[in-house]
N, C-alpha and C positions, 0 to 999 in steps of 0.2 A: 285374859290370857291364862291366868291360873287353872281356870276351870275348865279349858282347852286341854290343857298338860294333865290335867288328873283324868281326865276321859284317854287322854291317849296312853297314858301310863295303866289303866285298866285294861286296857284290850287285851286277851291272850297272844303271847307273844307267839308267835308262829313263825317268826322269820331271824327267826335267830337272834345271836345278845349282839346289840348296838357295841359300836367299837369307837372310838372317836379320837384323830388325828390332829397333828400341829402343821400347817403346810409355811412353808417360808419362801421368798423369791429373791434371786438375786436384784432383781429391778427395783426391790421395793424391801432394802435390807431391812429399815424398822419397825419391819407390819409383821405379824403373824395372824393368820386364818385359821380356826377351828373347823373341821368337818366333824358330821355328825352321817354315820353310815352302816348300814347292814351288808354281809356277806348277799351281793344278787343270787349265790346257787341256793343258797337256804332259804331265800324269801321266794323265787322260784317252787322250790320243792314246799314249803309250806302253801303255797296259794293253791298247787297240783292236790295237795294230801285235804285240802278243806271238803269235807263232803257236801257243803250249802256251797263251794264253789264250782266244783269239779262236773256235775252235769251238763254245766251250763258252757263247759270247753268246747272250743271250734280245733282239729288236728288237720281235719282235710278242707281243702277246696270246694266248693258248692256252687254251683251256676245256680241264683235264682230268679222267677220269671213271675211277672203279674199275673199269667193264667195260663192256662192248658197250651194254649198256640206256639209258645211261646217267644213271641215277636218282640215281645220287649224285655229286656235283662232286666232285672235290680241292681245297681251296685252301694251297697248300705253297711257292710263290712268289712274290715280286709280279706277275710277267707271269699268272698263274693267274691271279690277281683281278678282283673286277670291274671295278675303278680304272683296269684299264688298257684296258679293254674302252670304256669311257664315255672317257677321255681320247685314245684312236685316233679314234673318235669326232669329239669336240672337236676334236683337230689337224687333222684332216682335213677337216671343214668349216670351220676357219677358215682351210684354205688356200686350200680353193676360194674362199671370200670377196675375201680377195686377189688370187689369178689375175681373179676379177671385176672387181675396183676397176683393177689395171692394164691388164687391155681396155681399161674405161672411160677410163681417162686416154688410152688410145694413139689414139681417135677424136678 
């Protein structure tokens, strides 16, 4: 386990400095929990800024097909799915919705 911890203790830090908390429950007034935790928007933006990770990012939707015809879909990653295909969708007109409303307000 040592040797575990000094490998992870090496890695360059990219996601920000570790913070670590005392949680307590009323249900369970004689226990206290330690977390051990990184800010998510920093480890986010650290994993986006990685050059050996960043190429390898999926942002859009992809239909992929076994070949040319294409009679049979792949579905092998989230961006394949349909989920993201309906939710681009979604974002996307609820942006326009927005750019509307703030026209509307700037008259």
């Amino acid at each position: 386990m040592h040797a575990l911890h000094k490998k992870i203790d090496a890695l360059p830090d990219k996601a920000g400095e570790w913070q670590t908390k005392s949680l307590s429950f009323r249900d369970l007034p004689g226990e206290t929990f330690t977390i051990h935790h990184r800010d998510p928007i920093e480890a986010i933006k650290g994993i986006w800024q990685d050059p050996n990770l960043s190429p390898h990012m999926v942002f859009a939707p992809s239909k992929v097909y076994t070949d040319a015809t294409k009679s049979d879909r792949i579905y092998s990653e989230m961006w394949t799915g349909q989920w993201w295909h309906v939710l681009q969708v979604f974002v996307s007109a609820d942006a326009n919705n927005l750019m509307k409303l703030n026209d509307l307000r700037a008259m």
